[in-house]
Residue, then its C-alpha position, 0 to 999 in steps of 0.5 A: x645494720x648499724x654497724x656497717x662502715x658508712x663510707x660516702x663520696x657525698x658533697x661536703x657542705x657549708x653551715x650557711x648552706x645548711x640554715x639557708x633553708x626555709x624552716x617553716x610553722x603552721x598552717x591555716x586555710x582561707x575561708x574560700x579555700x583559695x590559700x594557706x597561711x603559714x611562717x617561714x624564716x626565709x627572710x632571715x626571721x620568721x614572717x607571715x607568707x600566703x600560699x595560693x592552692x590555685x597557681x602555687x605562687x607565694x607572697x611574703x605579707x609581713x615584713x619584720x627584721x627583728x622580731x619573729x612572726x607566728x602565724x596563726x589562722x586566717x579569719x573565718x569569714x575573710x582574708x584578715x589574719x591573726x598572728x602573734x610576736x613578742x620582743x627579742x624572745x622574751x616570751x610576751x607574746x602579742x596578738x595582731x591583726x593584719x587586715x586585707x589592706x595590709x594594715x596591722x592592729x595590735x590587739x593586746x596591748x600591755x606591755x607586759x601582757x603575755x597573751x594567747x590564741x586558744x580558738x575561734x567561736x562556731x559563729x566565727x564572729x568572735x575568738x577566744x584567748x588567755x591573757x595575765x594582764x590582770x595577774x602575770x601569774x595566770x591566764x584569764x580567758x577572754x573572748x574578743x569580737x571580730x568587728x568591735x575588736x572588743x574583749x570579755x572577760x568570761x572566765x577569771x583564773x585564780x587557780x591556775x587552770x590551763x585552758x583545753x576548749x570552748x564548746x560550740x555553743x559558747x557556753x561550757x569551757x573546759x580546763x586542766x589543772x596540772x597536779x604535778x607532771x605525771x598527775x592532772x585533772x579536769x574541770x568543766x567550767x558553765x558560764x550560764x550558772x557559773x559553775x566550775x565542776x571537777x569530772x575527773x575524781x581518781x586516786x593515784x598519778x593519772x593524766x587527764x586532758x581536756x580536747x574539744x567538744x562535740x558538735x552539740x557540746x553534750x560530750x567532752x572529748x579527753x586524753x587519759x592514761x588511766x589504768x595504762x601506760x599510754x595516753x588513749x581517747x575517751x568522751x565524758x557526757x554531760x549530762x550522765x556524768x559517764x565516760x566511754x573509751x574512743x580510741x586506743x592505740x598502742x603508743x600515746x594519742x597526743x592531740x585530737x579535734x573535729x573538722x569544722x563541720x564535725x563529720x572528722x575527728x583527727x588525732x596523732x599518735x606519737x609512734x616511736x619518736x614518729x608522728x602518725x595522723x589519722x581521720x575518723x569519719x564520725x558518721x561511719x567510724x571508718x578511717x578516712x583514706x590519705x593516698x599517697x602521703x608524701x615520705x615523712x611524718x605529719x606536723x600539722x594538719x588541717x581541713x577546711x570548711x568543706x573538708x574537701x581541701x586538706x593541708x598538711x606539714x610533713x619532713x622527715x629526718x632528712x627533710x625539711x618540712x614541705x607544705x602540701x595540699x589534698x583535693x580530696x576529689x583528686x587524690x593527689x597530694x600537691x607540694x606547695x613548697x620547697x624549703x630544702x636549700x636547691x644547693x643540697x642534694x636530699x640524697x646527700x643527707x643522712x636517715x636517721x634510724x630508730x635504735x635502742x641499746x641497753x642502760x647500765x641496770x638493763x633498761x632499753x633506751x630509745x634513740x635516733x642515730x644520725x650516721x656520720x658521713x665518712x669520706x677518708x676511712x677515718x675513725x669519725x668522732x661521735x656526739x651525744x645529744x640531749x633533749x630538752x625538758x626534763x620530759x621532752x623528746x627527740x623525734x625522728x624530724x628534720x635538725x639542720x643542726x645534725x645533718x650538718x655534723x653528720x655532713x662534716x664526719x661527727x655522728x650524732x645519737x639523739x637519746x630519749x633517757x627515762x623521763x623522756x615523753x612518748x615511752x609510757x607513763x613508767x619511763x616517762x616518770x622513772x627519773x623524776x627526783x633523780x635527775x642529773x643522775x639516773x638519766x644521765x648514766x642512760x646518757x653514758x651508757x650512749x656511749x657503749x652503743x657508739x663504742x661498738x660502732x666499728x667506725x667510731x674513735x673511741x676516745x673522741x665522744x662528747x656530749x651536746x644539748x640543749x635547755x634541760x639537755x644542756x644542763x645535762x652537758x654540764x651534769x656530765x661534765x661535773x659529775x662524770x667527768x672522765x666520760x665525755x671528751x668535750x661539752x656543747x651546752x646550749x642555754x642549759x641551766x647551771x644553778x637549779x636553786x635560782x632556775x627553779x625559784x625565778x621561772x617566768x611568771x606565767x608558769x606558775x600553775x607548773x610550778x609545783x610540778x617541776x618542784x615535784x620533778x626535780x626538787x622544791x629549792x626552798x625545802x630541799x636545797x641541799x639536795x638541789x644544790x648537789x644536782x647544780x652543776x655550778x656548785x661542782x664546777x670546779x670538777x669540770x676539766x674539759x672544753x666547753x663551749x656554751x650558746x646563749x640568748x640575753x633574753x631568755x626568760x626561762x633559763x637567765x643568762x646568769x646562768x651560762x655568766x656563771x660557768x663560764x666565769x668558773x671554768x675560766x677561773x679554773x684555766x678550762x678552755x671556754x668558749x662562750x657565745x651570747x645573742x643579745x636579740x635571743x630567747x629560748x631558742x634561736x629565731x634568726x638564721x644570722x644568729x644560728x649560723x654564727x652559733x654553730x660555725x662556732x660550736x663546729x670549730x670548738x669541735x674540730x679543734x678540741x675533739x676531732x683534732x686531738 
């Protein structure tokens, strides 16, 4: 199937074309169920826009140039809203208000002061969120009244505790406490006697994963991989100190909750790089029917006060994600969006297919294969992208990015190497201590799959990624570096001795987590070093072109300064482009397109052309 020679007379379009498309994030329906919230870059930047269920007119309601605009809920009871917004992408995220007049308030306020929404009370009078004005460190947990707008202090986190929810009543609070990254426990926190129980006593690596509570809060309901591979539903009562499985399935359960007036229980499944979403009547223990759900996989779901109105996000691999609306009574699912460019033909994109190929000791790789769109015959040259993480996951979802490629004739194979998330606890751990090297010979090994491709140039592959997946860009280029022909690294990390000793503060609780992962580099330099692609640079001998932003607080511009200065030191071809309005992940259209104009052109000119 994969084989087949992919020949096409579809149109050839522009980059600009490409990211003139809306991409859009969350999902919130109005108290009277007349509209949705939701942040769309359609301005260039990501702002606030409301949708009306009634008539399907939409309104842009914030208006920021510079900095991107998260849209998070509406109020319980009203038409305010909150949001959040940091500065330039430095991950100081702020929480506002924006009231129905139009005016905004900025509720956290420190300038230095990291804050974030965690949910609102049952009441509706009030919400709770985490803040680390009072350590940078951790996120204490605060709980903020809607009419005074002022806050409490109810939970004071010295420990690193990661929030998972309050119970309706307001009075239990649940956490996880992250051990390391295959190992987690859960603690239950209450406020009447001010006691912080641990409910999750086991031996070995096991996650536990705090959800919500139930309507009377007399259970904890919680994600767990004990005694199997993926991660399944259980409820812990309270009061008995017992467990009981819910739901299992045969793929990892990745989140649940209850509709607002509890009779749902949502949860999503994580089936083969696809997200399924299902809805449990509680009551009955039926599946509630979705007819007709549009092609593509759910995002984001939502129901409202009445659980008759349903909203979801969907895209698929070659569709941008779309809002669209459920009367349940109807049965009809409404589109209230439409975000691909109207200049591109849908049917000119390419499907992206689930593959698999085997590894270098037999392991199978999952991957999502973007075919190249070949219009001369031509052998077409081949990309392999890596994920970021270590332990995150290409999904089968819209990127701009590779449909573009795809478009100007490079294939893309997206590879979920072992340590990727969504695979079983096994692969997801089978790297650990061993990266830069075991996954990044499944990394190679991509390249036997594209090889058989009887339309693939066999000397014309190279490797692209992102985060930690451009830092195994430079791993290949350094380590292996006869492999690949070319190198796209996108804010990957170089030096993982300074990486690992100055992430952001706020990370602190998965601090000995990733140390447990890739190394401790204050006890283990040596080998922390010999996994540092800058300590090698002087084995890199082929092109590299390498994207930055100046405000990126998780991997520092030093370390994209650094490569580039020891590849120029070397006489390698380099290419470096830096935004100085940008953190991890780029917000702005403008800046997107300028980024990867520049990365087709690298490769135009140093793989397809040579």
């Amino acid at each position: 199937m994969t084989n087949n020679i992919p020949v096409s007379n579809s149109k050839q379009y522009t980059i600009e074309q490409f990211f003139n498309s809306e991409s859009i994030m969350y999902n919130s329906i109005s108290y009277d169920e007349k509209n949705v919230l939701y942040s769309s870059d359609k301005s260039g930047i990501y702002n606030a826009y409301i949708v009306s269920l009634e008539n399907g007119s939409h309104k842009q309601v914030t208006h920021s140039t510079d900095n991107a605009i998260h849209a998070i809920s509406f109020f319980p009871n009203d038409n305010r809203f909150l949001y959040l917004s940091d500065k330039g992408g430095n991950e100081i995220l702020h929480i506002y208000v924006q009231n129905e007049d139009g005016s905004v308030s900025e509720l956290t306020t420190g300038e230095q002061e990291r804050a974030e929404f965690y949910q609102w009370s049952r009441d509706g009078k009030s919400f709770f969120y985490g803040s680390n004005k009072r350590n940078p460190s951790f996120m204490d947990v605060y709980e903020m009244d809607i009419e005074s707008f002022q806050s409490t202090c109810i939970f004071t986190n010295n420990e690193g505790y990661e929030f998972g929810s309050v119970s309706p009543n307001n009075r239990l609070l649940s956490f996880a406490k992250v051990n390391n990254s295959n190992d987690s426990n859960i603690y239950i926190y209450d406020r009447d006697i001010d006691l912080l129980k641990h409910i999750s006593q086991h031996d070995g690596d096991v996650h536990y994963i705090p959800q919500k509570f139930s309507e009377d809060s007399m259970y904890l309901y919680f994600l767990t991989d004990e005694n199997d591979e993926f991660q399944y539903l259980k409820r812990y009562h309270i009061n008995t100190n017992t467990s009981e499985e819910v739901m299992k399935e045969n793929w990892d359960i990745m989140y649940s909750f209850f509709s607002q007036d509890y009779h749902y229980l949502v949860y999503a499944i994580n089936h083969d790089a696809k997200t399924v979403v299902k809805i449990l009547n509680v009551t009955t223990n039926q599946l509630l029917d979705l007819p007709n759900l549009p092609e593509g996989q759910i995002v984001n779901i939502k129901m409202s006060k009445s659980e008759q109105v349903i909203t979801i996000q969907c895209n698929s691999s070659n569709s941008p994600s779309n809002l669209y609306a459920l009367h349940r009574e109807s049965k009809k699912w409404k589109k209230l969006t439409n975000t691909l460019n109207p200049e591109i033909n849908q049917q000119d994109l390419v499907k992206a297919e689930v593959i698999r190929y085997p590894s270098f000791d037999g392991l199978e790789i999952p991957a999502i294969y973007y075919k190249p769109v070949i219009r001369n015959g031509e052998l077409a040259p081949a990309l392999v992208y890596v994920h970021g993480g270590p332990g995150g996951q290409s999904r089968m979802e819209y990127n701009p990015l590779f449909q573009y490629l795809a478009n100007q004739g490079y294939a893309v194979l997206a590879v979920n190497n072992r340590g990727s998330s969504g695979y079983g606890k096994s692969f997801f751990s089978a790297a650990d201590l061993q990266h830069g090297e075991i996954d990044l010979e499944d990394c190679i090994q991509a390249k036997s799959f594209l090889q058989s491709q009887n339309y693939i140039d066999n000397n014309k592959i190279g490797i692209i990624g992102g985060s930690y997946g451009g830092y195994m860009v430079l791993a290949a280029l350094a380590f292996r570096p006869e492999e690949f022909n070319i190198g796209v690294d996108i804010f990957g990390v170089s030096n993982w001795e300074r990486t690992l000793k100055s992430i952001p503060a706020w990370w602190e609780s998965f601090r000995d987590a990733l140390y447990k992962k890739l190394g401790n580099p204050y006890t283990q330099t040596e080998y922390i070093r010999s996994i540092s692609p800058l300590f090698h640079a002087e084995k890199i001998n082929k092109p590299l072109i390498v994207l930055q932003g100046a405000n990126d607080p998780r991997v520092l511009q030093v370390e994209s300064d650094e490569i580039v200065a020891a590849l120029q030191k070397n006489n390698v071809p380099v290419e470096y482009v830096v935004f100085p309005d940008e953190g991890h992940g780029f917000m702005k259209k403008e800046n997107k397109i300028i980024g990867y104009k520049a990365v087709l052109a690298f490769l135009d000119q140093y793989l397809k052309q040579v």
